[in-house]
C-alpha positions in Angstrom: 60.7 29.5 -2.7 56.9 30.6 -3.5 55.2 31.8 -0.3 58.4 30.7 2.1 57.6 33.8 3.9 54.1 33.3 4.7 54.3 29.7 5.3 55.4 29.9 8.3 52.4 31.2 10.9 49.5 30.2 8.3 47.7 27.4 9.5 45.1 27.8 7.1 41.9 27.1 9.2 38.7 28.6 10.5 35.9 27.4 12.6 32.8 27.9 14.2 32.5 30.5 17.5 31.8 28.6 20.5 29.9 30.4 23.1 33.2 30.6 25.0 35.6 33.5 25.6 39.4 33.2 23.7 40.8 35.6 25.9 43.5 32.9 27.6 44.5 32.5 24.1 46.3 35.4 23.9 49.6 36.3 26.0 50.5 40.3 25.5 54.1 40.3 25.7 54.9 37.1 24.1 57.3 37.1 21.1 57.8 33.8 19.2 60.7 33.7 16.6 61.4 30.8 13.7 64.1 30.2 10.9 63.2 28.9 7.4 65.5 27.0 5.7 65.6 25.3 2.0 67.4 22.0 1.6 69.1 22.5 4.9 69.6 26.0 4.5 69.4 28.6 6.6 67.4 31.7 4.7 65.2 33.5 6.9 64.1 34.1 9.8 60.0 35.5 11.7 59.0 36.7 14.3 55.4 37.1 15.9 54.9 39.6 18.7 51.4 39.9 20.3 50.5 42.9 22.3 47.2 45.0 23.2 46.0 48.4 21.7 43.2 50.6 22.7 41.0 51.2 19.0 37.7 53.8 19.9 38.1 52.7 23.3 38.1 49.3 22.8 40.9 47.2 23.9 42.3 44.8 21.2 44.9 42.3 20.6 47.3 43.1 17.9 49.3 40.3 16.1 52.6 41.2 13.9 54.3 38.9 12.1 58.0 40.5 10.3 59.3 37.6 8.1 63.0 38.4 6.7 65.6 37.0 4.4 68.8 36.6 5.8 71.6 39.3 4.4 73.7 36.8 3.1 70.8 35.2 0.9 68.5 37.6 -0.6 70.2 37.4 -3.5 68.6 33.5 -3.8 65.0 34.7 -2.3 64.6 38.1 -0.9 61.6 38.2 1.9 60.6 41.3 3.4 57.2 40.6 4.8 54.7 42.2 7.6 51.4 41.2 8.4 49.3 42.4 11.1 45.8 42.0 12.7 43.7 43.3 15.2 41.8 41.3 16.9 38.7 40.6 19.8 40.1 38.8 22.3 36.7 37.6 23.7 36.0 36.3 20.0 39.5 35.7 18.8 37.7 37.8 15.3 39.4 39.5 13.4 38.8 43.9 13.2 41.6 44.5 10.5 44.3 42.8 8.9 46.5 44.6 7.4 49.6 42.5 4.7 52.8 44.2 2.8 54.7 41.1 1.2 57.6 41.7 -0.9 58.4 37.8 -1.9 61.0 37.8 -5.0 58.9 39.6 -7.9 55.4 38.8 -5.8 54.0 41.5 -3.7 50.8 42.4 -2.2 49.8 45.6 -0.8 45.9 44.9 1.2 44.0 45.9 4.0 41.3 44.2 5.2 38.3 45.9 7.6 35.7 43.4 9.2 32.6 44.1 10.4 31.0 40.5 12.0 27.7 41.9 13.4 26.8 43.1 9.6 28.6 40.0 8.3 30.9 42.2 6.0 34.5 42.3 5.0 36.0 45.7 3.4 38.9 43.9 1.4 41.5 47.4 0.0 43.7 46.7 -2.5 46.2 49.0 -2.4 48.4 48.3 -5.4 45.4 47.8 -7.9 43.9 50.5 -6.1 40.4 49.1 -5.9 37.9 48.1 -2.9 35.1 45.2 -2.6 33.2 44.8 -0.2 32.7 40.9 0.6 29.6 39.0 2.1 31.1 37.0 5.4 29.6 34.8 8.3 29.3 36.2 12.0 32.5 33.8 12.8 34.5 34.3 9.5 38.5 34.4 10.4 41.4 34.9 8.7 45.2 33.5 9.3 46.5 34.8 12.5 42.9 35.0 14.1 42.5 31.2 14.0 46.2 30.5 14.3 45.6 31.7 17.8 42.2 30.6 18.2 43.1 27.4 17.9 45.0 27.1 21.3 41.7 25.9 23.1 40.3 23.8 20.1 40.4 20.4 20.0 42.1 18.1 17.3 39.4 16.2 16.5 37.4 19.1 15.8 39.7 20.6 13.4 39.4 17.5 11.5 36.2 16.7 11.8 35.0 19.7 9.2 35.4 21.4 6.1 36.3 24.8 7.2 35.9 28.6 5.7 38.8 31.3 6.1 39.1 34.7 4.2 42.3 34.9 2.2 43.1 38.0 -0.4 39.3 39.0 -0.3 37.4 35.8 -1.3 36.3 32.9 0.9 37.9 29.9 0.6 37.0 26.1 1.9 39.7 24.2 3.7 39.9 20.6 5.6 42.1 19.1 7.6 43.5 15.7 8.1 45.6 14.0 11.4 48.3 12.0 10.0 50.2 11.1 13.4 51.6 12.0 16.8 55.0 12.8 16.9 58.2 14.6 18.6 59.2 17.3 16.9 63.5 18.4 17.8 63.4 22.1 18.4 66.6 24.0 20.0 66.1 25.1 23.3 63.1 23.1 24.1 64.3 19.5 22.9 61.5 16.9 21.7 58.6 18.4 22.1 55.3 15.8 21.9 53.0 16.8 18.8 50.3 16.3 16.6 51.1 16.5 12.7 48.3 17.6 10.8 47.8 18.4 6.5 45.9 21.2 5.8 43.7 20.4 2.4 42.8 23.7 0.6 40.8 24.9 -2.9 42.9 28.2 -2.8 46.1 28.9 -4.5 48.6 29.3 -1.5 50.5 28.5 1.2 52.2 25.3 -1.5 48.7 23.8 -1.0 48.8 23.2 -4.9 52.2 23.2 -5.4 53.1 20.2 -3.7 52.2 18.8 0.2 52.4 20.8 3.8 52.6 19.3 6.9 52.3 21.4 10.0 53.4 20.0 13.7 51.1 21.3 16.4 52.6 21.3 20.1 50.1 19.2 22.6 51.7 21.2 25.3 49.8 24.7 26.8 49.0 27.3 23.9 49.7 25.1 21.0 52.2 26.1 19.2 53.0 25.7 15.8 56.6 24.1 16.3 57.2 22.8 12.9 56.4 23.6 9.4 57.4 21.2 6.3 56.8 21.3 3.1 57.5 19.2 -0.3 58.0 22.0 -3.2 59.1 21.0 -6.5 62.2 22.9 -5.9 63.3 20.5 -2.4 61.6 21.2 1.1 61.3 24.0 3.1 61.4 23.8 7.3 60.3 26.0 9.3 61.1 25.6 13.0 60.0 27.0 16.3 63.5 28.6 17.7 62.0 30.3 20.8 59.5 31.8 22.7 59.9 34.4 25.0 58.0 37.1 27.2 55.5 36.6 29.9 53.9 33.3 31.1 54.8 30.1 33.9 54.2 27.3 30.9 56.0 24.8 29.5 57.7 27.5 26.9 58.7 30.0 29.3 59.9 28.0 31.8 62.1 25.5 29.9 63.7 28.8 28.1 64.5 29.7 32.0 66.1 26.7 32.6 69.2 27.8 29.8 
């Protein structure tokens, strides 16, 4: 159960910065929750909430993501994970990222400050107590910042690259490959039309190494990641889109109406 917790959310992708503005990618207000299960088995659940914050008078979005074992299972696999980020909404760049994950015996403790117009990342390690300071590009992202980025990109430009995103203060290359379009079930909203894609990664993480991960993007408005699976050498792990709630006249909010 390695990395269930942060599985979930992580498309691991960046890009290049259009000269275009992301604002429309971000909904204050909406709050999008999944379940993780093993073999069939219900043992966790996350939530993402996005909302805005004022930071030296500049107004940001801010991205939280609580991923939690269920009571009745942590003593299998117990998850208590936070991650959150600031970010530009004009940009969709990440300011600060800041991770707590308590996975089983793995934890990490970091806090990341980025500074794009000197093309430098402040990467704090809080439990080895040490702080590096990494060369980045102007339109280096991390996680959450593309994750969200990515609701005005196309497909075929995801795939078309080899892509650079900043994980536990390095840079790492990624690509992407489209495998197929396909429905993914999901309670609530039904079968939802999507685009299954495999991330490709050099980087220790998110089972990249440990076996194969398949995530399902939504082709309907702001793109959701509906479905996460993944082949471990211990079974498969799903993680599926239960609901998403809070402001918005799209295809989310209003099928969740129609309950």
């Amino acid at each position: 159960m390695k990395y269930c917790a942060s599985v979930l959310l992580c498309f691991a992708l960046s890009f290049s910065v259009r000269a275009e503005d992301f604002s429309s990618c971000f909904v204050p207000g909406e709050i999008s929750g999944y379940k993780v299960s093993w073999m069939g088995i219900p043992l966790a659940w996350s939530k993402s909430t996005t909302d805005t914050t004022n930071e030296n008078g500049r107004e940001l979005i801010r991205i939280r993501m609580v991923t939690q074992t269920y009571a009745a299972y942590s003593h299998i696999y117990k998850v208590d994970d936070i991650t959150e980020v600031l970010i530009d909404p004009k940009t969709a760049l990440p300011v600060r990222l800041d991770i707590i994950l308590n996975e089983g015996s793995r934890k990490k403790s970091n806090e990341t400050h980025f500074d794009h117009e000197n093309r430098t990342a402040v990467y704090i390690d809080r439990l080895a107590d040490t702080t590096n300071t990494v060369e980045i590009a102007a339109d280096t992202r991390e996680v959450m910042s593309f994750l969200y980025s990515m609701r005005q990109t196309d497909i075929a430009d995801l795939t078309a690259n080899v892509h650079t995103l900043f994980v536990d203060g390095k840079l790492h290359k990624m690509g992407v490959g489209f495998l197929k379009e396909k429905k993914a079930k999901l309670p609530t909203y039904g079968k939802v039309e999507c685009s299954v894609l495999e991330p490709v990664a050099e980087f220790d993480a998110l089972f990249l190494r440990e076996g194969k991960i398949f995530f399902w993007v939504s082709k309907a408005d702001r793109r959701m990641v509906t479905l996460v699976q993944a082949k471990v050498a211990v079974g498969k792990i799903n993680v599926k889109l239960q609901k998403v709630s809070g402001p918005g006249d799209d295809f989310w909010v209003k099928e969740k109406e129609q309950e």
